[in-house]
TORLOSE-775420 format. One record per residue (C-alpha): residue number from 0; x, y, z. Coordinates in Angstrom, 3 decimals. Layout:
N
 resi       c1       c2       c3
  NUM        X        Y        Z
...
***
This chain:
256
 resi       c1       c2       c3
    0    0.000    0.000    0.000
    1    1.901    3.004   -1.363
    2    0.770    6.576    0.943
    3    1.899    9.595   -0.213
    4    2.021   13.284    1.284
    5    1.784   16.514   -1.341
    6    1.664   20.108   -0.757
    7   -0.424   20.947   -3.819
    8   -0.101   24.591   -3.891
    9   -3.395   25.330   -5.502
   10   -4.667   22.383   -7.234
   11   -6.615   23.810  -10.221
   12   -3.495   25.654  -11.092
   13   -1.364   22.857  -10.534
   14   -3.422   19.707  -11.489
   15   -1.480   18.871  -14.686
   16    1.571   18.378  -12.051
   17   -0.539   16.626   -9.952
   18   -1.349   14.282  -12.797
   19    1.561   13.386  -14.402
   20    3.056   12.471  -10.579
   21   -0.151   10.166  -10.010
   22    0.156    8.672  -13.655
   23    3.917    7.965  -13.084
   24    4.053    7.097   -9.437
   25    0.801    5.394   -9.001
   26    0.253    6.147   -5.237
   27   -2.650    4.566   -3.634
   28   -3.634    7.387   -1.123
   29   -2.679   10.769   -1.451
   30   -3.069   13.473    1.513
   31   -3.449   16.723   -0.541
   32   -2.551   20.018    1.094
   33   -3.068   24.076    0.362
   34   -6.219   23.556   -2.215
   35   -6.610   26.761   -2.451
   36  -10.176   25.843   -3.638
   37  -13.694   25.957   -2.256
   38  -15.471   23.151   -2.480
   39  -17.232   23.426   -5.302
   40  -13.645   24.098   -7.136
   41  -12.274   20.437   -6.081
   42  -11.923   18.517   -9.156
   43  -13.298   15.587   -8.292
   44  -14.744   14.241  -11.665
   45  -10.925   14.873  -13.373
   46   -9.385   12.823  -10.172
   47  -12.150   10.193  -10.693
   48  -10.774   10.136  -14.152
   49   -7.336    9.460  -13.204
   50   -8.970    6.170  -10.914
   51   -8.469    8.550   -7.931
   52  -11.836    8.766   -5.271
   53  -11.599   11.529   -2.836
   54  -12.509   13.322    0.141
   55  -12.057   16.827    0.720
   56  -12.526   20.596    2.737
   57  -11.906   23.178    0.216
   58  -11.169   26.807    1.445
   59  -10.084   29.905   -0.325
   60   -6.585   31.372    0.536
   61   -3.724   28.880    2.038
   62   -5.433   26.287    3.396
   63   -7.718   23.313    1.942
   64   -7.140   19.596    2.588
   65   -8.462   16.195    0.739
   66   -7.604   12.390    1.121
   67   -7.416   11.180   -2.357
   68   -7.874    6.627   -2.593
   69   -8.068    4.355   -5.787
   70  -10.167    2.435   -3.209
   71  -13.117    4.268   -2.094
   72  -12.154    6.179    1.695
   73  -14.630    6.960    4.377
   74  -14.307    9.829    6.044
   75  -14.047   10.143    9.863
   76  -13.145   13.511   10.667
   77  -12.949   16.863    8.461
   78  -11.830   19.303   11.690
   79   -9.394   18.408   14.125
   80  -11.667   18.476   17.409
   81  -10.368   20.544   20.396
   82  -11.662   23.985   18.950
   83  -15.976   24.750   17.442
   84  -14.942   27.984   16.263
   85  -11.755   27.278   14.303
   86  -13.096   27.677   10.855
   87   -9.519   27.334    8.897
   88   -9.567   23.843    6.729
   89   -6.246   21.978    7.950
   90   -7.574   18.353    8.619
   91   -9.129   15.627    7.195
   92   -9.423   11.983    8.464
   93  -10.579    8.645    6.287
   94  -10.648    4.940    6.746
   95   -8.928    3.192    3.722
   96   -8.291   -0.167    3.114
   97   -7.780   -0.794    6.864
   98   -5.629    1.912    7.608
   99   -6.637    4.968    9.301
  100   -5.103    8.303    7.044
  101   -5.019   11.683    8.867
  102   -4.477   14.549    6.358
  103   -2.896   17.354    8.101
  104   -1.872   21.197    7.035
  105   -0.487   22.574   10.432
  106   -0.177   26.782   10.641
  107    2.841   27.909    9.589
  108    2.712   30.666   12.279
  109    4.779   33.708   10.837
  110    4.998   36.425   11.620
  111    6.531   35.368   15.255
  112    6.192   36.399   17.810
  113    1.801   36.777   17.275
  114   -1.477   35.317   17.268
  115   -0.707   33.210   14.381
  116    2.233   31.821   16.010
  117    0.190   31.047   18.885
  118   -2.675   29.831   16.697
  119   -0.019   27.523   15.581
  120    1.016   26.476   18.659
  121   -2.339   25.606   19.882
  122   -3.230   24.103   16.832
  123   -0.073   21.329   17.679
  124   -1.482   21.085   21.116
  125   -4.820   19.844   19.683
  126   -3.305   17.729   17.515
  127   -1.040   15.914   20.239
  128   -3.888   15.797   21.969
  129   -5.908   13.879   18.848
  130   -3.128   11.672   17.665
  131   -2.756   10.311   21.491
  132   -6.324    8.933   20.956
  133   -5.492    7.277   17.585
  134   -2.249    5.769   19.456
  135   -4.680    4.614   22.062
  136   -6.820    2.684   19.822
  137   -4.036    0.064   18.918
  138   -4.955    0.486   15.309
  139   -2.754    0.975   11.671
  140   -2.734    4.815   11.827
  141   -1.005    7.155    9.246
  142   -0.699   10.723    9.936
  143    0.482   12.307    6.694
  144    1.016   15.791    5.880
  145    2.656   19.450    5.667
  146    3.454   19.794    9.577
  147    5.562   23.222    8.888
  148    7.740   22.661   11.292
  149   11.809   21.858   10.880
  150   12.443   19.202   13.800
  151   16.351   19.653   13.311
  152   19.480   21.091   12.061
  153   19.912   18.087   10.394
  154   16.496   19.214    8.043
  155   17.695   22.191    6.943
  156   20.215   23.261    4.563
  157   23.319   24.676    6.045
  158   23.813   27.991    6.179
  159   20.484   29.167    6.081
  160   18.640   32.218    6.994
  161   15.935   30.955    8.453
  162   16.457   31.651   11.986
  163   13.618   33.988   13.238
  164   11.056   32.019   11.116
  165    8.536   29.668   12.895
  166    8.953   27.048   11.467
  167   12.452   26.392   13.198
  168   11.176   27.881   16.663
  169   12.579   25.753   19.924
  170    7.775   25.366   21.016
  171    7.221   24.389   17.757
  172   10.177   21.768   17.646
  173    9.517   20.690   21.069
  174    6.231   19.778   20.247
  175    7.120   17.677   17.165
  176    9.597   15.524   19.696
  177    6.407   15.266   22.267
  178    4.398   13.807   19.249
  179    7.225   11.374   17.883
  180    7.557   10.397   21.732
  181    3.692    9.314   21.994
  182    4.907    6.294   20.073
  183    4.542    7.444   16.102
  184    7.379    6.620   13.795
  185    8.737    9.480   11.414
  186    9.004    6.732    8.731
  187   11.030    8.663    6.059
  188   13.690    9.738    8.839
  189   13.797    5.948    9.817
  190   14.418    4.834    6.361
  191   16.658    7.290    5.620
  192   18.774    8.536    8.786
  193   21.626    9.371    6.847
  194   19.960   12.111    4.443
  195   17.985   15.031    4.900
  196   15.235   13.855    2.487
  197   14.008   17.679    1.813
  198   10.321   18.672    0.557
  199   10.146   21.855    0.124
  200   12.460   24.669   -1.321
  201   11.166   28.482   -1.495
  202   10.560   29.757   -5.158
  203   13.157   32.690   -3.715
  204   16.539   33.042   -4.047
  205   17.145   30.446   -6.268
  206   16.726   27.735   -3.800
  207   15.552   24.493   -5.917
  208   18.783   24.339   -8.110
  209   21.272   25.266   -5.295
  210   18.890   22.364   -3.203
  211   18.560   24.706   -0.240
  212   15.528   22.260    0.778
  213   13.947   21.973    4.199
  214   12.043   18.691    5.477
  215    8.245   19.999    6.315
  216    6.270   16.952    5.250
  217    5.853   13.954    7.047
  218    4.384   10.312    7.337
  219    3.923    9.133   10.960
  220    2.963    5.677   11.218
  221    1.508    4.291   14.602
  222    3.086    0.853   15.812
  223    1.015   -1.342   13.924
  224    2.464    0.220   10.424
  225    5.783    1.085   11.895
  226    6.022   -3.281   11.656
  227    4.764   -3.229    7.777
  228    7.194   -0.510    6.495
  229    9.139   -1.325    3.358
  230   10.383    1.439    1.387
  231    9.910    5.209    1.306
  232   11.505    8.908   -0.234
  233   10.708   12.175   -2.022
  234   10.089   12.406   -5.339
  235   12.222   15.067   -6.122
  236   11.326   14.977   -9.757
  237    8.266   16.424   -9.465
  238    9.383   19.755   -8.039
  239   11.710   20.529  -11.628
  240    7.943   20.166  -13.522
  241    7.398   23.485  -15.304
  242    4.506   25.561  -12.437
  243    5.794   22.795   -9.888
  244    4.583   23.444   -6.205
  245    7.022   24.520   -3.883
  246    6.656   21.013   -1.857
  247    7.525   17.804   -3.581
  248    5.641   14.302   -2.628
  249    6.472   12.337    0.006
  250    5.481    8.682   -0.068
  251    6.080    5.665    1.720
  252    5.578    1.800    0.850
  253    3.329   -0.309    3.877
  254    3.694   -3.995    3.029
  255    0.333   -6.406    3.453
***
């Protein structure tokens, strides 16, 4: 069962990317983040074209999240609970093939210090609070998405100049370690402990040729698909498309 993770960055604009990556790499469940699209925008019938089903919160501006299944998923959640009156679309939850999928588009929180830095903090507070449920439950969970946070040094490029940004803040990091530490698995760091496996690079300053990448998208796998992992990586490719997003897929292999 191949799960991938893929910033879309507006997927009416960029749904000829999105379909030569699902032609060539023939996921089968996608966690789609920053639609950029209402809901009656979400092309749905185009997917269902491409053998994709889908589930999905559409929103204008950043946000917008879908599940996207060649078998049919069945959706749990479309909010991450802890908060009535949070109206921003970063979460969506489905039941495929067995395996639980939570979509997720965390804040990214800038400017910091300010409410959307603490938006974003409380945000991660909910959702530590919602994943230790799903551990709970002793069931094949996959939480898969843009978490827009750096958890090291180590998933940065060198050099950078990202210091006062958010994503690299010590709450924001220290709340990525309390979620690993509830028992999930970052499976592309376990696979690949020896490379930074980057997602994203900034359309500025000429960061996709000189790879000055950061690691913002994630697959965390509860214990019971920790056991089935087989393979896993970015496909890089995709970012070098001509109106590529700034994120590239992540994906991961879970074996029967």
């Amino acid at each position: 069962m191949k799960i991938a993770t893929f910033n879309i960055n507006n997927i009416n604009k960029r749904f000829e990317v999105l379909a030569a990556w699902l032609r060539k790499a023939r996921p089968d469940v996608v966690c789609l983040q920053e639609l950029k699209a209402v809901q009656h925008q979400f092309p749905a019938a185009k997917l269902r074209a491409l053998g994709y089903h889908a589930v999905w919160k559409g929103q204008r501006s950043w946000n917008g999240v879908a599940i996207l299944a060649r078998a049919e998923p069945v959706m749990t959640a479309d909010a991450l609970p802890g908060d009535a009156e949070d109206a921003q679309s970063r979460y969506i939850e489905a039941a495929v093939k067995g395996v639980l999928v939570g979509c997720i588009y965390l804040p990214n929180g800038n400017p910091q210090p300010g409410p959307k830095f603490d938006y974003k903090l409380a945000w991660f507070e909910r959702l530590i609070r919602h994943a230790g449920r799903l551990k709970k439950a002793d069931i094949p969970v996959v939480l898969a998405g843009d978490l827009n946070v750096v958890p090291t040094e180590f998933d940065i490029y060198p050099n950078h100049s990202y210091a006062d940004n958010a994503l690299l803040q010590p709450e924001p990091r220290r709340a990525f370690s309390r979620l690993i530490r509830q028992g999930w698995t970052d499976s592309i760091r376990a696979l690949h402990p020896h490379d930074p496996q980057f997602s994203y690079w900034s359309y500025m300053r000429n960061r996709w040729p000189r790879d000055a990448g950061l690691r913002l998208d994630f697959l965390l796998l509860s214990p019971k698909c920790k056991q089935r992992l087989a393979a896993g990586g970015v496909d890089r490719w995709v970012r070098d498309l001509p109106d590529a997003s700034d994120h590239a897929p992540v994906w991961i292999d879970l074996r029967s």
